[in-house]
C-alpha positions as protocol buffer text, in pm:
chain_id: "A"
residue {
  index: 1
  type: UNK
  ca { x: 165 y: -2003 z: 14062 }
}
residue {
  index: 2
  type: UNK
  ca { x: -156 y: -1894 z: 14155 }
}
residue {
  index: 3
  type: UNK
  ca { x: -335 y: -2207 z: 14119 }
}
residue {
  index: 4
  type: UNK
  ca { x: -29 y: -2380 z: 14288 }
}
residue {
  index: 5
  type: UNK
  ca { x: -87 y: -2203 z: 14631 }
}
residue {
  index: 6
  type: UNK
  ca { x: -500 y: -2288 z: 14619 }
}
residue {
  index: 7
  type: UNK
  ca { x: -389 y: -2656 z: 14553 }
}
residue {
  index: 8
  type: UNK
  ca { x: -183 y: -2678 z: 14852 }
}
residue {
  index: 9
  type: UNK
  ca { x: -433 y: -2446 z: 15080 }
}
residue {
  index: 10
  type: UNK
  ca { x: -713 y: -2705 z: 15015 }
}
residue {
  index: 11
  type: UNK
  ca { x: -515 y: -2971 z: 15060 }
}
residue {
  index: 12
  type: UNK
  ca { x: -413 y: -2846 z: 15389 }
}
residue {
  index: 13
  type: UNK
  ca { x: -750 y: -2780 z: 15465 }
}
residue {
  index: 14
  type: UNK
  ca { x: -863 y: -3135 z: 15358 }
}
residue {
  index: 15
  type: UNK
  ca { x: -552 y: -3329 z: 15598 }
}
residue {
  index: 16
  type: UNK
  ca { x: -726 y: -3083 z: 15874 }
}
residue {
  index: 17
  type: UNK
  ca { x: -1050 y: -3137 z: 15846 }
}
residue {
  index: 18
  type: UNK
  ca { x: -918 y: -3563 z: 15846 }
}
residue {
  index: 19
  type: UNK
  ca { x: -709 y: -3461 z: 16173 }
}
residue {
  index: 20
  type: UNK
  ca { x: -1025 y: -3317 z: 16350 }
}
residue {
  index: 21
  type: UNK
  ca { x: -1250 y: -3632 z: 16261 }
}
residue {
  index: 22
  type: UNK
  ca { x: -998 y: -3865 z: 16335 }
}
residue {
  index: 23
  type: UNK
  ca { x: -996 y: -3726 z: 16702 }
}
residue {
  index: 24
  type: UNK
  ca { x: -1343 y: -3700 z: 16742 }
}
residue {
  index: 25
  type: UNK
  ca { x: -1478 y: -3859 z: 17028 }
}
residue {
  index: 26
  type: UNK
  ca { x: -1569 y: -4233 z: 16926 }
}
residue {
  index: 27
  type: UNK
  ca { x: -1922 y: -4357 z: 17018 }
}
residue {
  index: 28
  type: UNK
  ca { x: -1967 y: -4635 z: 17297 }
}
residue {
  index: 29
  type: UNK
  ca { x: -2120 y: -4948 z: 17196 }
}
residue {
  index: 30
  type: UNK
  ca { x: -2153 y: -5257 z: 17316 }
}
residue {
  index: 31
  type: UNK
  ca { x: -2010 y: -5594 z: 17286 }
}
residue {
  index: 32
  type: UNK
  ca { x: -2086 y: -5963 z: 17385 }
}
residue {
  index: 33
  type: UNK
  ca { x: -1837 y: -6205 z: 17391 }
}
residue {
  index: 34
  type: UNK
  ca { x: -1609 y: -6475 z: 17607 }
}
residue {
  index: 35
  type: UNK
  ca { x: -1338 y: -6362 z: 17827 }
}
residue {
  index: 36
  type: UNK
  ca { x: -986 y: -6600 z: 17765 }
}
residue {
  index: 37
  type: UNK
  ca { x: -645 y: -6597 z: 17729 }
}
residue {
  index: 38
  type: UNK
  ca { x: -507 y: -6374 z: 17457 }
}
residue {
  index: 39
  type: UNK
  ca { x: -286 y: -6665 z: 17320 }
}
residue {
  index: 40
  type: UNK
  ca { x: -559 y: -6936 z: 17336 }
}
residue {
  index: 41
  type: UNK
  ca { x: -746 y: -6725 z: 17098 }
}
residue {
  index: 42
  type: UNK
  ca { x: -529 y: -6729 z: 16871 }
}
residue {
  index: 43
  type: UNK
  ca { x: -346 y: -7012 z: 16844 }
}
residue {
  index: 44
  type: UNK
  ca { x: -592 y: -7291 z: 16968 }
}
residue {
  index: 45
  type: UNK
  ca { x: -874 y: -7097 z: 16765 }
}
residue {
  index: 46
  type: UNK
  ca { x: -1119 y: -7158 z: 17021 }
}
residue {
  index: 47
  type: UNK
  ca { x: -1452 y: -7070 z: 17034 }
}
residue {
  index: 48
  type: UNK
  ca { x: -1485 y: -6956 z: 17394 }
}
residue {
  index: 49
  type: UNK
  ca { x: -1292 y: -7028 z: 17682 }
}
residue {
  index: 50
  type: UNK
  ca { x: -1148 y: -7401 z: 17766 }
}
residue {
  index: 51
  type: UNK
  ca { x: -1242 y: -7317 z: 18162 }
}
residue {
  index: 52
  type: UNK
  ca { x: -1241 y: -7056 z: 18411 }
}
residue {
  index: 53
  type: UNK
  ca { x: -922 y: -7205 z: 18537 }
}
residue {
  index: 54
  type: UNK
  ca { x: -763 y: -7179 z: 18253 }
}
residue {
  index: 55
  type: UNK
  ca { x: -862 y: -6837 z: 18153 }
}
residue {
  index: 56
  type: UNK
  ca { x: -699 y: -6746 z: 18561 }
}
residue {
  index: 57
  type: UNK
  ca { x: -412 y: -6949 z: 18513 }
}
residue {
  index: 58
  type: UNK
  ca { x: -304 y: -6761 z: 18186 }
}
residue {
  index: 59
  type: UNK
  ca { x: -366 y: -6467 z: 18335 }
}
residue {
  index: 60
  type: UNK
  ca { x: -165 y: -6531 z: 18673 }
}
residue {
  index: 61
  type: UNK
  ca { x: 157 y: -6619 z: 18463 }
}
residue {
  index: 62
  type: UNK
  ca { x: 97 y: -6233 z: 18270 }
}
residue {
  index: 63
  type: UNK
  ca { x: -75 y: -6291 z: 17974 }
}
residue {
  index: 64
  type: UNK
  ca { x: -324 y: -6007 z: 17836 }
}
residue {
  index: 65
  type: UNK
  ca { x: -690 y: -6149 z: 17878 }
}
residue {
  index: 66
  type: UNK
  ca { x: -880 y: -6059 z: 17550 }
}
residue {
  index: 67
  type: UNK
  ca { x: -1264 y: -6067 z: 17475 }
}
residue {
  index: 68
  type: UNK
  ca { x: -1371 y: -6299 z: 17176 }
}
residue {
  index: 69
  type: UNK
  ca { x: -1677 y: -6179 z: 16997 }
}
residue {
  index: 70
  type: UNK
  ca { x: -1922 y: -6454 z: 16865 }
}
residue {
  index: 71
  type: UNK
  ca { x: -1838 y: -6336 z: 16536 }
}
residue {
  index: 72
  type: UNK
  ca { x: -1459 y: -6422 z: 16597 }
}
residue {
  index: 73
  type: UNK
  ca { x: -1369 y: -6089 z: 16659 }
}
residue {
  index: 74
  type: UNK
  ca { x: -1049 y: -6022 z: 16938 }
}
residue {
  index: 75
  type: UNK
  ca { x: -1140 y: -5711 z: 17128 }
}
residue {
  index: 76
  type: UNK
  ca { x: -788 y: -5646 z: 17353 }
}
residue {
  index: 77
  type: UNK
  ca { x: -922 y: -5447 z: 17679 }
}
residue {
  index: 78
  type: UNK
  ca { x: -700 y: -5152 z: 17665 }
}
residue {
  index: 79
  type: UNK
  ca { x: -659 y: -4854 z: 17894 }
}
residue {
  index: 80
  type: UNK
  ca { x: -710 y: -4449 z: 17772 }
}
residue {
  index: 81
  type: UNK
  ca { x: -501 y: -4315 z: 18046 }
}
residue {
  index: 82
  type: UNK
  ca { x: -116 y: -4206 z: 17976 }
}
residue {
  index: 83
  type: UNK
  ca { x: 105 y: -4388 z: 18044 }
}
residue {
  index: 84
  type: UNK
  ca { x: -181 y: -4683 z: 18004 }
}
residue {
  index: 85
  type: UNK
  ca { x: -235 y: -4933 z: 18283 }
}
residue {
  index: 86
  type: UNK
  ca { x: -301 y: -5292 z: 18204 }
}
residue {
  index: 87
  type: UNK
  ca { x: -686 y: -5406 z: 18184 }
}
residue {
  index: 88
  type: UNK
  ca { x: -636 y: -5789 z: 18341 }
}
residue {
  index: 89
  type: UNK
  ca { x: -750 y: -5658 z: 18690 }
}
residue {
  index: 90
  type: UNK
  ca { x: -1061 y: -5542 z: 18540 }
}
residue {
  index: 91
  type: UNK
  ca { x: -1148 y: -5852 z: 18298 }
}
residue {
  index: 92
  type: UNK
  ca { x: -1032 y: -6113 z: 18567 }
}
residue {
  index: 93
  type: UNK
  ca { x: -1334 y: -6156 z: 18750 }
}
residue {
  index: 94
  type: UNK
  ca { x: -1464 y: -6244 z: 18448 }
}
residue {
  index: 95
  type: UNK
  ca { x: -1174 y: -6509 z: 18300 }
}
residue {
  index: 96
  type: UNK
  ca { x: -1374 y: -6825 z: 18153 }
}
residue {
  index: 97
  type: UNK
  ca { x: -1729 y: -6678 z: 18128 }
}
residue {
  index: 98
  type: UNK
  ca { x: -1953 y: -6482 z: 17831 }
}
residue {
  index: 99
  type: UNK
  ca { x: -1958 y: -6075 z: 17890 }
}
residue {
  index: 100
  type: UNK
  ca { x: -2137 y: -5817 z: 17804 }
}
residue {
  index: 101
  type: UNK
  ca { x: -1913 y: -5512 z: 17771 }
}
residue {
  index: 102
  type: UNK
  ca { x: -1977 y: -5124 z: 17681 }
}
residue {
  index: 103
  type: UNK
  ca { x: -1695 y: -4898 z: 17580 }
}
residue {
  index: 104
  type: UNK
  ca { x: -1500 y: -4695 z: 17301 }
}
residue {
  index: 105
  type: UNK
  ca { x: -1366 y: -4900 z: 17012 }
}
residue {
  index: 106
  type: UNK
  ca { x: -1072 y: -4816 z: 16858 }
}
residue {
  index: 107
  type: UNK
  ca { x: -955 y: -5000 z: 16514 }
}
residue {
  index: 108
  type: UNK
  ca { x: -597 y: -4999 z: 16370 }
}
residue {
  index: 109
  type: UNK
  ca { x: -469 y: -5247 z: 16114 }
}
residue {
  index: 110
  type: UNK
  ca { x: -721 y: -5473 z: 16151 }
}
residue {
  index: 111
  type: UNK
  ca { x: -687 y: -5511 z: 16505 }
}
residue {
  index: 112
  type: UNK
  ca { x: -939 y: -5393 z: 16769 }
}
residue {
  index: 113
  type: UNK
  ca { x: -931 y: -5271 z: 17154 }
}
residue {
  index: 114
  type: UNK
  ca { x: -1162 y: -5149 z: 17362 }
}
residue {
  index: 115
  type: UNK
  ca { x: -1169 y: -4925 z: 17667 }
}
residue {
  index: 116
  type: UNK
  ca { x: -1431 y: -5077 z: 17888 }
}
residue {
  index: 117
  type: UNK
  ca { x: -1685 y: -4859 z: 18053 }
}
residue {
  index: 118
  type: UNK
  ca { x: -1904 y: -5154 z: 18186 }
}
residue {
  index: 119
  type: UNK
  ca { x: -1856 y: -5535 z: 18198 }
}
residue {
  index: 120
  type: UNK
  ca { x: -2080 y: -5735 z: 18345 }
}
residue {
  index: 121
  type: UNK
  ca { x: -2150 y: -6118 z: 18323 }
}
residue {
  index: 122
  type: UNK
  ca { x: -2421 y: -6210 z: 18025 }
}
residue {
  index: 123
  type: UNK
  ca { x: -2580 y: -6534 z: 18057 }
}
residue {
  index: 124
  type: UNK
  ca { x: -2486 y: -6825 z: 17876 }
}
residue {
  index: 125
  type: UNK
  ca { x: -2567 y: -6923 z: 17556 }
}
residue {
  index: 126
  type: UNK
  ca { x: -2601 y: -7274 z: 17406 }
}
């Protein structure tokens, strides 16, 4: 019985010690990529943005702008505050054009999102 209870003790100890690091703070870090529609990057699989126009357009009629990594990762610009505002306003000055952005990352099932600290306009690459 004994050995019962210290099994479940450290066990509780070991799901508390996961619950503290999974709320630590996260680190900023930093992030170049394109600006587009959220839909264009994944179902036209582009590599950056068709236009500025286009990336405005998409926007206008309410869809989520996302920022493509050159690696192909999708990094959705997502808000910390409760309830969570909507990140378009933010990115939409942007819409068409290569970024550099600094913020928290957060990961979950493969997906990622970022709250953006900075975001200012990189120059282009060829």
């Amino acid at each position: 019985m004994k050995l019962k209870i210290t099994v479940v003790v450290a066990a509780l100890g070991i799901l508390g010690v996961a619950e503290v690091l999974a709320q630590a703070p996260k680190p900023t870090i930093s992030i170049k990529g394109y600006v587009l529609d959220s839909a264009c990057a994944f179902t036209k699989d582009l590599k950056k943005p068709i236009s500025k126009a286009c990336a405005e357009s998409c926007a206008a009629a309410g869809s989520p702008l996302v920022i493509l990594s050159a690696d192909g990762a999708v990094y959705w610009p997502i808000s910390d505050a409760t309830p969570a505002v909507g990140q378009n306003a933010k990115v939409l000055p942007f819409a068409g054009q290569q970024v550099n952005v600094t913020g928290k990352v957060y990961d979950r099932g493969g997906s990622h999102a970022i709250v953006i600290d900075k975001i200012s306009a990189a120059p282009e690459t060829k």
